[in-house]
Structure formats: structure tokens, C-alpha cells
C-alpha positions in Angstrom: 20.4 11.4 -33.0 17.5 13.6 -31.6 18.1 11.7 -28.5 21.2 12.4 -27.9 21.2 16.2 -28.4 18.1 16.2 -26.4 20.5 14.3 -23.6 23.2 16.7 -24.3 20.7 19.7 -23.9 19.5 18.1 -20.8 23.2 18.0 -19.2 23.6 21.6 -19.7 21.0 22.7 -18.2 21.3 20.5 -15.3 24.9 21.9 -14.9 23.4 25.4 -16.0 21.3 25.3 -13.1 24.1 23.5 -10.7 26.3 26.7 -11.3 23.2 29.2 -10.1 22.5 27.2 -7.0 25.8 27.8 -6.5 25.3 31.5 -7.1 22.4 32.0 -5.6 23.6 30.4 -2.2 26.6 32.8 -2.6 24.3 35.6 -2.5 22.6 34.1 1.1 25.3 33.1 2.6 28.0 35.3 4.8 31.3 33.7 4.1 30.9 31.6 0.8 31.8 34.2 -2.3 31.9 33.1 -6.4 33.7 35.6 -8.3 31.3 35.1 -11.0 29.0 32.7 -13.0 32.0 31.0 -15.2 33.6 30.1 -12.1 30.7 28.6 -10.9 30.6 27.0 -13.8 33.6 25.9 -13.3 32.9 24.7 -9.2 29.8 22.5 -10.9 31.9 21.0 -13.1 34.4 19.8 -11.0 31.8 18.7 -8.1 29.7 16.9 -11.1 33.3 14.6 -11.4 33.3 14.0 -7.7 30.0 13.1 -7.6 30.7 10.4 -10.3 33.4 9.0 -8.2 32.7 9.1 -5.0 29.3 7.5 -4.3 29.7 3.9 -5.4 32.8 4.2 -2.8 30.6 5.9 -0.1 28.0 2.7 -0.6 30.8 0.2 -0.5 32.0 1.4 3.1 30.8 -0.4 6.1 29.1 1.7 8.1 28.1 0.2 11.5 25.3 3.3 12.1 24.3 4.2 8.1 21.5 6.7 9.6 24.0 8.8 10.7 27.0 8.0 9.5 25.7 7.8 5.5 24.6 11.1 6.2 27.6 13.0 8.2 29.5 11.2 5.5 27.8 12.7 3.0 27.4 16.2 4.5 31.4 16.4 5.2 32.0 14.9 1.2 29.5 17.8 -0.3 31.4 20.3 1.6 35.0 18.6 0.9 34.1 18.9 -2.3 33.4 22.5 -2.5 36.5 23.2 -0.5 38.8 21.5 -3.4 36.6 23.5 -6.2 37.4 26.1 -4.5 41.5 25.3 -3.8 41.5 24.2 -7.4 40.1 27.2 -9.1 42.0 29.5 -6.7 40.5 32.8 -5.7 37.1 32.4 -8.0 35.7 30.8 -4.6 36.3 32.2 -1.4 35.1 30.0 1.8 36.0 31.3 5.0 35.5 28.1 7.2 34.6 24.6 7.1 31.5 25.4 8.6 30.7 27.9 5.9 31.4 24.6 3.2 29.1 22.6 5.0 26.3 24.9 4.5 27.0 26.5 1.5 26.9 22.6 0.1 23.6 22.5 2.1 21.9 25.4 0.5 23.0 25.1 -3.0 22.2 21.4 -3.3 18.5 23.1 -2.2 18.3 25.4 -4.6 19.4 22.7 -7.4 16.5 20.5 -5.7 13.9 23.6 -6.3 15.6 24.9 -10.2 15.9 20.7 -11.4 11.7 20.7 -10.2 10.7 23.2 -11.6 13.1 23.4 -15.2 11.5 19.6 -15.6 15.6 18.6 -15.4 15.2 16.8 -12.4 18.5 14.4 -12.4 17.1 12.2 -9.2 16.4 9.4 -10.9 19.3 8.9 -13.1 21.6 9.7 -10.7 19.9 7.0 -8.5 19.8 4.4 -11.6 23.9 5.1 -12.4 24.3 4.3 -8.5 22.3 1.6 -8.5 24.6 -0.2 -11.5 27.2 0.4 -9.8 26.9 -1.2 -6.4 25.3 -3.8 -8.5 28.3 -4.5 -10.9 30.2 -5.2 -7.2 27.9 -7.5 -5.9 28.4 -11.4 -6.2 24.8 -11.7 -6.5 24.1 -10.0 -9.9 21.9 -12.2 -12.1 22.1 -11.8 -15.7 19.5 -13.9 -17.3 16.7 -14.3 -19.1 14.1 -15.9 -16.8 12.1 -13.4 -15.5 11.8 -11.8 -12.3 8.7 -9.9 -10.6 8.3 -7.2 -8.6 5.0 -6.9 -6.4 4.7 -3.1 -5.2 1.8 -2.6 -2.7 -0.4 0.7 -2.0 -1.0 0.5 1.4 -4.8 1.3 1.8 -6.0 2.1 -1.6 -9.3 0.5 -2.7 -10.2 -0.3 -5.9 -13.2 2.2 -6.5 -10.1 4.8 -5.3 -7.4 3.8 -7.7 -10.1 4.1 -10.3 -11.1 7.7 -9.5 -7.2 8.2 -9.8 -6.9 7.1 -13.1 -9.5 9.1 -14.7 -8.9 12.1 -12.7 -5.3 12.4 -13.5 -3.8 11.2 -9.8 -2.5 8.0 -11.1 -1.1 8.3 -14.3 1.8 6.0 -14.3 -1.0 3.0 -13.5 -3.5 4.4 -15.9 -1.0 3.9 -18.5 -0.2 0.5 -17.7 -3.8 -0.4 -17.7 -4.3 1.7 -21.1 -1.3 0.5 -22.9 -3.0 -3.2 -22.4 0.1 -4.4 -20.5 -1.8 -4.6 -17.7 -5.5 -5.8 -16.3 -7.2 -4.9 -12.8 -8.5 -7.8 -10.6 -10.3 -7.3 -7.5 -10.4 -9.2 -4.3 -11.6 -9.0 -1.3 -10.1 -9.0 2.2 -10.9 -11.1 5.2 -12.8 -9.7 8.1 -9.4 -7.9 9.8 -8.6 -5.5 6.4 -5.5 -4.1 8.0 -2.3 -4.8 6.7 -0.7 -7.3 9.4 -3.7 -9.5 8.5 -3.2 -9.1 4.6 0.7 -9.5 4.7 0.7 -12.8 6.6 -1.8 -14.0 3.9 -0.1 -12.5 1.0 3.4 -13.4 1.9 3.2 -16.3 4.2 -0.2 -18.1 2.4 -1.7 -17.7 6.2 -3.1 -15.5 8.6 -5.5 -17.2 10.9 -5.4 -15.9 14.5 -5.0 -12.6 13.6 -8.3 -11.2 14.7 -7.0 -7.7 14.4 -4.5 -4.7 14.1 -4.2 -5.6 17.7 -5.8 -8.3 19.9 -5.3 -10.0 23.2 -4.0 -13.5 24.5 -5.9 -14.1 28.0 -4.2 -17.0 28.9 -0.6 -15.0 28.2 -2.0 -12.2 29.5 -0.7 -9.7 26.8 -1.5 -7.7 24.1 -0.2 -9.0 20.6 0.1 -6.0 18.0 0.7 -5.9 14.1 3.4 -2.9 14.4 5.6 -4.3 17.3 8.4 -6.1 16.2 8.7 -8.6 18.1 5.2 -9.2 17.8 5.8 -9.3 13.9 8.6 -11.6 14.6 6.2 -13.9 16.6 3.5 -13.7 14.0 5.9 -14.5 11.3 6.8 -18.0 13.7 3.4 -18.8 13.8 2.2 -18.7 10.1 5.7 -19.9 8.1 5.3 -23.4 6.6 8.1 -22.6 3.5 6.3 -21.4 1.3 6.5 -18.1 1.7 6.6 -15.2 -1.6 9.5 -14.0 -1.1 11.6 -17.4 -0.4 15.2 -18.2 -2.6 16.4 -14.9 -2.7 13.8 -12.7 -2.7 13.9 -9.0 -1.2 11.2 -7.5 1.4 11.0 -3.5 1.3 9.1 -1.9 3.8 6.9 -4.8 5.0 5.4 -5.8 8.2 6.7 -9.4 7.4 9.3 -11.0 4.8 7.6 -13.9 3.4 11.0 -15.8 3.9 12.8 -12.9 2.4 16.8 -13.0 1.8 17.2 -9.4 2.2 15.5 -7.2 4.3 15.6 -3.6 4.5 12.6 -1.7 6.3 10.6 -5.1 7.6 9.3 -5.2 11.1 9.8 -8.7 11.6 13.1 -8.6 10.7 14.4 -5.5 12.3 15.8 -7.4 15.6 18.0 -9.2 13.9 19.1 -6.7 11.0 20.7 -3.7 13.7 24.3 -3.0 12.4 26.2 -2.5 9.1 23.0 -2.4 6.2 23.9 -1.7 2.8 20.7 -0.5 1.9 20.8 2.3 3.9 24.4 3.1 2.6 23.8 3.2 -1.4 20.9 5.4 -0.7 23.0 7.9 1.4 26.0 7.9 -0.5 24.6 10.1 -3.3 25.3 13.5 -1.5 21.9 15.2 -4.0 19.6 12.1 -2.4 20.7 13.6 1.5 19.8 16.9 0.9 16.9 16.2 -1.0 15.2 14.2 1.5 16.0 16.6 4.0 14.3 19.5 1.7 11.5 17.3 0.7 10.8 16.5 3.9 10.6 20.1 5.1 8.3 21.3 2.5 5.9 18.2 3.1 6.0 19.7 7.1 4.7 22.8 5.3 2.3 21.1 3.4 0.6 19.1 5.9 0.4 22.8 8.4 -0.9 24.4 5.6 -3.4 22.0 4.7 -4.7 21.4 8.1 -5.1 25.4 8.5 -7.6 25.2 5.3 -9.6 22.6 6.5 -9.9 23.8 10.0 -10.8 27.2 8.5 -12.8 26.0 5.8 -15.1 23.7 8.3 -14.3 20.5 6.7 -16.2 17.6 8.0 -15.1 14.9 8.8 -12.2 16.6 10.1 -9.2 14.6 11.6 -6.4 15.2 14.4 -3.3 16.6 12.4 -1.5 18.4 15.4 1.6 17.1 17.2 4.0 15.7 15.9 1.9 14.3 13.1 3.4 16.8 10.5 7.0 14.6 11.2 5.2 11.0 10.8 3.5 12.0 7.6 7.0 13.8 5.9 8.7 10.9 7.2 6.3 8.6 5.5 5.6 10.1 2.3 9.8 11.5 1.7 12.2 9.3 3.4 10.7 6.0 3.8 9.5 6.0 0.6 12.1 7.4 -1.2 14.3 5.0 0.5 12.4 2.0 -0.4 12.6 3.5 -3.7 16.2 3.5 -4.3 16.4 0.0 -2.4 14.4 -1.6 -4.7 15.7 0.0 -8.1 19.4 -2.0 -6.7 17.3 -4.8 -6.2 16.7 -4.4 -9.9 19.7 -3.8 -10.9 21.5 -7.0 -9.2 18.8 -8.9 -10.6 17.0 -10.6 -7.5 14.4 -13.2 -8.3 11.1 -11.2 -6.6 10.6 -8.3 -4.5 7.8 -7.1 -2.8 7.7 -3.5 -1.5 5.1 -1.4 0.5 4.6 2.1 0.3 2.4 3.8 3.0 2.1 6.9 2.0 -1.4 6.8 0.7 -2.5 5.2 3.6 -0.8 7.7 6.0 -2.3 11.0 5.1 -6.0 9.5 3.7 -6.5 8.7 7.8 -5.9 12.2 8.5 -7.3 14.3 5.8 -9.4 11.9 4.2 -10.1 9.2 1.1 -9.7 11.4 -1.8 -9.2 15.3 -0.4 -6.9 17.5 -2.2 -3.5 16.6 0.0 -4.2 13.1 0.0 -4.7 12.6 -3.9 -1.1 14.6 -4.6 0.4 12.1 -1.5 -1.0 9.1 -4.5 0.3 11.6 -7.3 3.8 11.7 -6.0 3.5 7.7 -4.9 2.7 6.5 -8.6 5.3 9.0 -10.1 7.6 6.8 -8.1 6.0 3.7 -9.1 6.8 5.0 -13.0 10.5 5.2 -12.2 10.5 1.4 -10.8 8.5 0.7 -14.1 11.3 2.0 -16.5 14.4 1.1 -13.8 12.8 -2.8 -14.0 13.0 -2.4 -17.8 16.7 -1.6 -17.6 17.7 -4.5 -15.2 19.8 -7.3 -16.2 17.0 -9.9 -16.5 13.1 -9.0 -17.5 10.2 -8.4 -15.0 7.0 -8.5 -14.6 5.7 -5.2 -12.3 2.6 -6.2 -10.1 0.9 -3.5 -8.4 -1.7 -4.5 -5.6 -2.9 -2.8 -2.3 -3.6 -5.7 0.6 -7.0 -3.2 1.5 -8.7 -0.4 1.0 -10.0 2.2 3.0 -13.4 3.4 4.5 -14.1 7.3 5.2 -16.2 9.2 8.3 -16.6 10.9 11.1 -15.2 8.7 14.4 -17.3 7.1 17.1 -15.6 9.5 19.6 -16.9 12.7 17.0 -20.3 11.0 17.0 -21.3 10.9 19.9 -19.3 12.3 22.7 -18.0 9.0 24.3 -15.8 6.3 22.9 -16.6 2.5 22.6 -14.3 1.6 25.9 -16.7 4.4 27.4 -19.8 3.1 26.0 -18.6 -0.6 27.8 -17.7 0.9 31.3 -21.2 2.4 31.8 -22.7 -0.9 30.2 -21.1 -3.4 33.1 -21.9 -4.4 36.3 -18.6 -3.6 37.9 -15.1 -4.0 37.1 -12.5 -1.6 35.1 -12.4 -1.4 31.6 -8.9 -0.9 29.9 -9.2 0.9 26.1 -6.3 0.1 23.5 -6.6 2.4 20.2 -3.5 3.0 19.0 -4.6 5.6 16.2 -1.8 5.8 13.5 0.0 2.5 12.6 2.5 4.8 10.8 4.0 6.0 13.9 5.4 2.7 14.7 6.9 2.2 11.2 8.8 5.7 11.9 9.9 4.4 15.1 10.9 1.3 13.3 12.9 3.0 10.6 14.7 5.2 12.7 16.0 2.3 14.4 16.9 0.0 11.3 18.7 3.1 10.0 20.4 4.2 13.3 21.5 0.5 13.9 19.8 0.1 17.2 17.4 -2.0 18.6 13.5 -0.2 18.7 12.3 0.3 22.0 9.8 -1.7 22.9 6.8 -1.6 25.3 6.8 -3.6 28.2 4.0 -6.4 27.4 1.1 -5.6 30.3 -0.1 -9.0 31.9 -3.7 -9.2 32.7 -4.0 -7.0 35.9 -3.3 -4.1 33.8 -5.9 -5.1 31.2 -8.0 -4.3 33.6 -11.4 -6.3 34.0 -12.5 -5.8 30.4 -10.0 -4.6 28.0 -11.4 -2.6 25.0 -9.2 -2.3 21.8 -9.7 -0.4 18.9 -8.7 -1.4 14.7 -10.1 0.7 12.6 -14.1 0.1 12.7 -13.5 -3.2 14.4 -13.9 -3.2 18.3 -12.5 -6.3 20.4 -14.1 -6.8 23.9 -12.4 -9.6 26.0 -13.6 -10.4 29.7 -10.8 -10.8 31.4 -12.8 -13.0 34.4 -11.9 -16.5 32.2 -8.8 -17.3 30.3 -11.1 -18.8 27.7 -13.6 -16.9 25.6 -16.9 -16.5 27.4 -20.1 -17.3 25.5 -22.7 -15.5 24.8 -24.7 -16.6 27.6 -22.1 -16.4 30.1 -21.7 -12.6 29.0 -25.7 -11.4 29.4 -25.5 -13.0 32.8 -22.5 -11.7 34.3 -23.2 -8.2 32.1 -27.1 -8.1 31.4 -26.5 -4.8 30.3 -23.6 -4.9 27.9 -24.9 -6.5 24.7 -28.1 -4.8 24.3 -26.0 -2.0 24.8 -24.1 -2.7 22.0 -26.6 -3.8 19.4 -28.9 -0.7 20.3 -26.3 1.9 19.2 -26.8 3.6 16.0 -23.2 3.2 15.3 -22.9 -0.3 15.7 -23.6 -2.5 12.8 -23.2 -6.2 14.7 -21.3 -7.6 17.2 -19.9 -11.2 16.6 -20.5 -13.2 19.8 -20.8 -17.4 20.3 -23.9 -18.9 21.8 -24.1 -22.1 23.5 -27.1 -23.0 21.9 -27.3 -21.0 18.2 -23.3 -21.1 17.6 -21.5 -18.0 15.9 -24.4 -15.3 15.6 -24.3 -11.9 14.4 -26.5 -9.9 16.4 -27.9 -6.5 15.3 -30.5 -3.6 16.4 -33.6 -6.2 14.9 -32.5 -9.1 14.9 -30.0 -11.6 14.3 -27.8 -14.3 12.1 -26.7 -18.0 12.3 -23.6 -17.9 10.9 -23.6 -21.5 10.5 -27.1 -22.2 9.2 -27.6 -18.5 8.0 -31.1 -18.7 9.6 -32.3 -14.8 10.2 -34.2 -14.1 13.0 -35.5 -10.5 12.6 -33.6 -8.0 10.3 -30.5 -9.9 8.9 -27.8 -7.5 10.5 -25.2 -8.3 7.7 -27.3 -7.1 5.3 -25.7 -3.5 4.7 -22.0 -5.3 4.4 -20.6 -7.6 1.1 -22.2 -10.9 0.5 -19.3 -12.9 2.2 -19.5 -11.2 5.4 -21.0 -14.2 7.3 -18.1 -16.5 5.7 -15.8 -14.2 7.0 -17.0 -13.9 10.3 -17.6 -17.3 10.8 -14.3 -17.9 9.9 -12.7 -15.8 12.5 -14.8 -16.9 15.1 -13.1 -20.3 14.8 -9.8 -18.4 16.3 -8.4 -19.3 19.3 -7.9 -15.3 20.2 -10.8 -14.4 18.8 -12.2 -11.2 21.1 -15.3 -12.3 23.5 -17.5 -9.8 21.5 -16.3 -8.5 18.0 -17.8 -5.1 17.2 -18.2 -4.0 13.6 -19.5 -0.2 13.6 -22.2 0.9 11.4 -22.3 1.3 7.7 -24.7 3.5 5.4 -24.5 2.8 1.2 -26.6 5.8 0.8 -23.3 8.4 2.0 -20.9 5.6 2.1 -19.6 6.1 5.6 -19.3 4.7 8.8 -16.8 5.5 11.8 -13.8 4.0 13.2 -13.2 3.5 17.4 -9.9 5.4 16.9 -9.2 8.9 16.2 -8.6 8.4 12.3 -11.5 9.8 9.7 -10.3 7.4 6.3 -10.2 4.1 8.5 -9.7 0.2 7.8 -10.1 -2.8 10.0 -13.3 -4.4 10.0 -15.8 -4.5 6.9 -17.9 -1.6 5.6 -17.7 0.1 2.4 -14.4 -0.3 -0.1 -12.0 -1.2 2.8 -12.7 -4.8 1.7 -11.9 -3.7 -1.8 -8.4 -4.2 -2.5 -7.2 -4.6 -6.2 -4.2 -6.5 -8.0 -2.7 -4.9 -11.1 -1.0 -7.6 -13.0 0.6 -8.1 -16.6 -2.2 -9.7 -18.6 0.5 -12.6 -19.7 0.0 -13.6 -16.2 -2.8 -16.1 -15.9 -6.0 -14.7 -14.2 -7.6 -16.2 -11.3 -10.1 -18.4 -12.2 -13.0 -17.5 -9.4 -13.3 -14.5 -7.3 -9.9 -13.5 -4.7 -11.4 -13.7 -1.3 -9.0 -13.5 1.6 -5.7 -12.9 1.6 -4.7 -16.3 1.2 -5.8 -16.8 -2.1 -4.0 -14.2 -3.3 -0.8 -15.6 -1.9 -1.6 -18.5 -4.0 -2.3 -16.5 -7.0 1.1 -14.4 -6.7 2.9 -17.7 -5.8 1.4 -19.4 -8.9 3.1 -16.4 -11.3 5.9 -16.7 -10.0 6.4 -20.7 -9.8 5.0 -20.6 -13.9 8.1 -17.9 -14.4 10.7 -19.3 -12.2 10.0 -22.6 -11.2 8.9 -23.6 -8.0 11.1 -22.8 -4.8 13.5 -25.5 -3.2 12.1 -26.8 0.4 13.9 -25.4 3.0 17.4 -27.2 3.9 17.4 -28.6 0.0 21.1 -28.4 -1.3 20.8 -30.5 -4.5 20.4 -27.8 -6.8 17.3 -29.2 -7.9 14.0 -27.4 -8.4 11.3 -29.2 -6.0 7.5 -29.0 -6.4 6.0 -27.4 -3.4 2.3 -26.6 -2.4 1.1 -22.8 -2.3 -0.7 -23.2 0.8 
């Protein structure tokens, strides 16, 4: 009883508040008159019925461009809308044009935006939920049963020692509940030697990611640069490393990924975007809710202001490190933290509803404004805020789905914070190479922001069109050495040999390159392969066997986690593995060290909690029994969940209906 008169209280004040937007954007607007606050009344009411109606019809409607038709669609229903309120209740409402309608919608669904906030009556996520049933009572795919699904949702870039701070300092409180409730346990593990996400999603969903030196490496005897944000370069990776077993196989959904682990449906994933242009139906239930339009688009404008703002403080207040959050930045980060995640929000909540067998969703928005304002700064700690308020709605929408789920919450790294190589010293690495060699060109490749790409990507998912993609630069345009930049990881390839040079080979044709190198004070070791000692890390003192671990000097893996020499040794064995691998420096004592792009919270190499990802799992799911290291073990751990739920997934081309056993790796 107390619940439903606290619902019906609820309902009028959301339709309370409908009818003063309404006012209110009478007041502002030229053109658009309400004869007073019963007929607005009156107007909310009848647009409240509309609203009711129309969406699940919106959602159902092919639309061959959903970017922008969903949302012309929607912007000429909200204003249609209006316009019969308004013939309906006769001269109450006066609207002088079309045009006026269109706005007048506009600014009144932003004023109900700002009143729902801050009255706490903030409809969003019902509305999205009653949507959501809807286009998932039409779809021939609903599953009502009782084996249970599972929903993996990943925090791009958050470490473990990060999501802890959150929890006790009030930034995470959805996942501090699920921890403190006992639902819930926190496991670490501990990435491989490339901590970026391309590297952790082909482990995590595809059980595989060797060859992936980096964010971004090169293939000499292609000539070309392979990159973790380019889709067709995702699309190639993904050839590489399937073997069918992927995550995400028999079904599953992928929102928002780099890859699909064998995914069904796809909405948001790089590797997939080629061959998803057209008609998606994602993109249509989110844009037929006329309130989720206009909310993006106000959200999106007040997260512009917030990142000017917040980059005027800390330029004025002197804070150091300080990163670049000029140009068209502000856009990338509203983008990231509003409509993509919002999106893959509302994608995954129909997911839910229709019941599909395993999801996995990433959400960047951590990740996105920690590189530019830093680990755990004001701006960056609401960006996580916001993000796990999200992840509570996908908490209780997975509890009202037709078939019970277990909610997984992991990151695939973590992050690393300080001032850049370039802020350092003056000079960047590619610099620091071209007055170290003999002759030749050097050609530097630090592409700074993965986000933008993932924009880029959106925009063309959405807009039904292919992304444009960079023409791939053969070898003379590498230049003689080509220089490229993940995170704290630098990759040096001498372009002279289509093969990787050894160690030797390098001092002689370059005498002055190594020493160079290992001299710096911002270098922690460079990975290079001797003819006669094998894979050896080599540092300012001394150096390391990989193999043997025999230490000649000062061990230079000594500041970095205890499997560092496992994990390089392990990437040396790759075919594209860079001539020299260069880790920067790392000090325990201010836990810092610097990336070789432009981006103050960084990832990429190892150094401080980067390395430190974390899985939060229900504690009916059977731990690991020894420590997660590498992203392929925890492919086989989240595989292993959901094979005990579900049974294991059918080989691909099986048609007998059967259930088949099948190896995680």
C-alpha cells in the first residue's frame, strides 16, 4: 500500500513538473503561449499518452540512418505532439508555427530534464525500462527461463586500488553496495605487459591476444601500422585470435567493445562496424523515447560546460600534472561520458529484457576524462559517480528480466598517473631517437586519446556509414625508424630489415641509441634480444636474463610487479614484437611515472596500478583457484561461469541441438 501511493505521489509530480516545463518555456519562447497552468496541465497529460504510444512504434520502424533519422523522427513527434495538445485543447495553447513546436518541445523537455534532477523524480529510467519490455515483447528472441544469464560490464581503466578509494569515499556506491551486501567478492588480476584495452579484449573475449605488442605496433614485412581503434584493424585482429570459443558466442550481445568475442548482436563494436552500416535496431529503441533525445542533447551540453569549467580551475589553480583539454576535446569527453554511454545503457537494459544468454558491455567514461584531468581529481571521480549510478540501474533492470542473472563487473586495466615525457623534459621519445642515430629519419606514432576513434566510430555506426579510414602507410613513410607511442610503452622498429634486429645488430648500426635509452632518467628498461644472452632487460646499472633471470648489475625490473620478466619474456616471443620495447620509469615512493603521449593518467606498459585490474563477481560464482595473470586467464575464468550456468557453447557449424564440450582456451 505505501508503495503504491508513494508511486502515485511520484506520477504527480513528474506530471506536476511536465506542466511547468511547459510553462516555463512559454515564458522564453516568442510564439508558444499557455493560457494557464491547468491547461498545461492539461498539454502534459495528453503528451504523457502519446509518449506511451508512440515509442515502441518509433523503435519498430526501419530506419536505414537511426543517427539521424531516430532523432528528426523524434524531434518532429515531440513537436506533433504539442501541436495536437494544443488543436485539442483549443485556444489554452497558442503555437504560431511549426517551427515554434519544434522548439518549444525542445526547451520544455529541458526544463523537465533540469526539475525531474533536481525534484529526485527523475523518470529516465523507467521510461527506458517500459521501452525496453516493449520492443522485447515483439522480438522472436525473448527467452523466458530459468537458467541464468550473466552480464559482464567493464570500466575501462579503473584499477583496483581506484575502485577501492571509490567505495569508501562515496564515488562508487552502487559497487560498494554489492560488495557490502555480500552478493559480491573483489578478485584482482593482473594484465599482461600491453595493459590497454585491445590487448585485454582479445584475451578476455577471444581467450587470446598474442601479437598484440601494443595499442599500436608495426608489421615490417607488410609495411604498415596495425592499431587497436581502427576497425579494420579490429576486424583483422579478431581473424587472427578466434578459435570458437569466444565469451560472447550462442547469442550473446557485445556493447561498446573493441571486439565481439563471437557476439550475435552488435551495437557499438569496432570489429564489427564494417559490416553492421544500415538499418540497427539498437540505435532505434534508444531514439524513439522523444525525453532520451533531448536529454542526451542537454546532458551533453552541460558536460561541454563542465569539462571548460574544470579545465579553467586547474589551469588557474596551477595543477600539476596538468593535461591538454583544449580543442575539440570538450566534444570527445560529452560524447563519451553522455551519449555513448547512455546508449550502451539503454542497449543493454533490452538486452535484458529479451533475455539474451551473456552480454558484455564497456563503458569508457572513466577512462576518458582520468587521461586528461587525472586518476582520481574532482571531475574525474563524478565521471565514475555518474558511471556506477548507471551501473545500479542495469543492477535492478537485470533483476526484472525474464530469466535471472548474475552482474559481473571488471575493468580489463587500470591506470597509472604523471607528468608526460614531453612535460619532463622538453623533447619527446621519437626526439630523444633522432638525435641518438647515426642517420636516417625517424617517424613518431602517438595517437593520444583512444576515445577519439571510438567517437569517430559511433558516429558512423549510428549515421549508417562506413568510418573513414586512414590510408595504411607502407614502409617509406615509416621513415628509417618509426617511433610509436602506448601509454608508457615505447616501440622502436628499424626499418633497414623486415625482421627484428638483435641487439647486437642495433649498437653497431646505432652505437649511440641504447645507451641513450637506458641512461635517461625516465626510462625504466628497454626490452631488446641478444644473440648471445637472449631476451634481456637492460636498465641505467645493469641488466636481466629474462630466461635464466641472471642480474648483472642492478636488476632493472626491480621497481615493477614480480611477473614483469614473465611478461616480457612472453612478448618477446612475438613475431611483431618492436626492435627495442621501452617501458618508462616508475617511482613507488610518488607513485608516478610518464607516458610518451600527451595523456597525464596513462596505461600501456607496466608501472604502478595500470597492471591492476579487478573482477567483481557474485560470490556463488566459483573463485579462481591461483592468482589471474594475463588476460587469458580471465577469459577462462568468465568462460568457466558461464559454461557451470549454461552449459557449454555448441562448436561452430553444430546443428544437432546438442550441447558440446568445448575447451576455454
Amino acid at each position: 500500500m505505501f508503495g503504491g501511493s508513494r508511486n502515485i505521489w511520484r506520477v504527480a509530480i513528474v506530471w506536476l513538473s511536465s506542466a511547468a516545463s511547459l510553462m516555463l518555456a512559454a515564458a522564453v519562447l516568442p510564439g508558444f503561449d499557455v493560457h494557464n497552468f491547468g491547461s498545461a496541465l492539461l498539454a502534459a497529460l495528453v503528451i504523457a499518452v502519446f509518449n506511451a504510444v508512440l515509442p515502441p512504434i518509433v523503435a519498430a520502424l526501419p530506419m536505414p540512418f537511426p543517427l539521424l533519422t531516430g532523432f528528426l523522427a523524434v524531434l518532429v513527434i515531440d513537436a506533433a505532439m504539442l501541436m495536437a495538445a494544443a488543436d485539442l485543447l483549443g485556444n489554452d495553447i497558442n503555437i504560431s508555427s511549426w517551427w515554434i513546436a519544434l522548439l518549444a518541445a525542445l526547451i520544455a523537455t529541458a526544463f523537465a530534464v533540469v526539475l525531474g534532477v533536481a525534484l529526485g523524480t527523475d523518470d529516465s529510467e523507467a521510461a527506458t525500462l517500459r521501452t525496453a519490455r516493449r520492443v522485447a515483447r515483439r522480438s522472436s528472441e525473448r527467452a523466458q527461463t530459468d537458467v541464468p544469464g550473466i552480464l559482464f560490464i567493464e570500466i575501462d581503466g579503473l584499477g583496483l586500488p581506484i575502485l577501492r578509494h571509490a567505495m569508501r569515499d562515496g564515488s562508487a556506491p552502487s559497487m560498494a553496495r554489492m560488495l557490502e551486501d555480500g552478493d559480491h567478492r573483489l578478485i584482482e588480476w593482473e594484465t599482461d605487459l600491453s595493459s590497454q584495452t585491445g590487448a585485454s579484449q582479445a584475451g578476455i573475449l577471444l581467450g587470446r591476444n598474442d601479437d598484440i605488442p601494443a595499442f599500436r605496433w608495426v608489421e615490417k614485412e607488410r609495411g604498415t601500422v596495425m592499431t587497436c581503434s581502427a576497425p579494420d584493424d579490429c576486424a583483422e585482429i579478431e581473424r587472427r585470435h578466434t578459435d570458437g570459443v569466444g565469451l560472447l558466442r550462442d547469442g550473446g550481445a557485445s556493447r561498446g567493445n573493441l571486439l565481439s568475442g563471437e557476439a550475435t548482436h552488435t551495437i557499438l563494436t569496432v570489429s564489427r562496424i564494417s559490416a553492421e552500416k544500415g538499418s540497427n535496431p539498437g540505435y532505434r529503441a534508444f531514439f524513439a523515447n522523444g525525453l532520451n533525445a533531448t536529454r542526451t542533447l542537454c546532458l551533453f551540453t552541460a558536460e561541454v560546460v563542465r569539462e571548460i569549467v574544470a579545465g579553467q580551475q586547474s589551469a588557474r589553480r596551477d595543477v600539476r600534472p596538468r593535461g591538454h583539454r583544449g580543442g575539440l576535446y570538450p566534444l570527445i569527453r560529452a560524447a563519451m561520458t553522455v551519449a555513448v554511454r547512455d546508449l550502451i545503457v539503454n542497449s543493454v537494459i533490452t538486452d535484458l529484457m529479451i533475455g539474451r544468454p551473456a552480454i558484455y558491455a564497456t563503458f569508457s567514461s572513466y577512462d576518458e576524462v582520468a587521461h586528461h584531468s587525472g586518476l582520481e581529481r574532482a571531475d574525474t571521480m563524478e565521471a565514475l559517480r555518474r558511471l556506477d549510478e548507471r551501473i545500479g540501474r542495469l543492477v535492478r533492470a537485470a533483476a526484472a528480466a525474464p530469466r535471472p542473472y548474475k552482474v559481473v563487473v571488471l575493468s580489463d586495466h587500470g591506470q597509472t598517473q604523471g607528468a608526460t615525457f614531453l612535460q619532463r623534459n622538453g623533447y619527446t621519445l621519437e626526439e630523444l631517437v633522432q638525435r641518438s642515430i647515426e642517420e636516417g629519419s625517424v617517424s613518431a606514432y602517438a595517437g593520444g586519446d583512444e576515445q577519439s576513434a571510438m567517437v569517430g566510430n559511433a558516429v558512423g555506426e549510428a549515421a549508417g556509414t562506413s568510418p573513414r579510414q586512414p590510408k595504411k602507410d607502407k614502409s617509406p613513410a615509416l621513415g628509417d625508424v618509426a617511433v610509436l607511442g602506448s601509454g608508457n610503452l615505447g616501440l622502436i622498429y628499424l626499418m633497414s630489415e623486415q625482421r627484428r634486429l638483435t641487439l647486437e645488430e642495433i649498437e653497431k648500426q646505432h652505437p649511440r641509441l641504447i645507451p641513450a635509452l637506458c641512461s635517461h632518467p625516465h626510462v625504466g628498461f628497454v626490452l631488446a634480444r641478444s644473440e648471445t644472452r637472449g631476451a634481456v632487460a637492460l636498465g641505467r646499472e645493469g641488466s636481466r636474463r629474462l630466461e635464466t633471470g641472471e642480474v648483472e648489475g642492478v636488476d632493472p625490473l626491480a621497481p615493477f610487479p614480480p611477473n614483469a620478466a614473465r611478461h616480457l619474456l612472453r612478448t618477446d616471443g612475438f613475431p611483431h614484437v618492436a626492435d627495442l620495447m621501452v617501458n618508462s620509469f616508475y617511482d613507488a615512493d610518488t607513485d608516478q611515472g610518464c607516458a610518451f603521449e600527451e595523456l597525464i593518467s596513462f596505461h600501456g606498459g607496466m608501472g604502478g596500478p595500470q597492471t591492476r585490474a579487478f573482477i567483481l563477481a557474485p560470490v556463488d560464482l566459483a573463485p579462481p583457484s591461483e592468482p589471474v595473470i594475463g588476460a587469458g586467464a580471465v577469459h577462462d575464468l568468465l568462460l568457466s561461469w558461464r559454461t557451470g550456468l549454461q552449459g557449454a557453447p555448441q562448436p561452430a557449424g553444430a546443428d544437432d541441438g546438442q550441447l558440446a564440450p568445448v575447451s576455454a582456451r
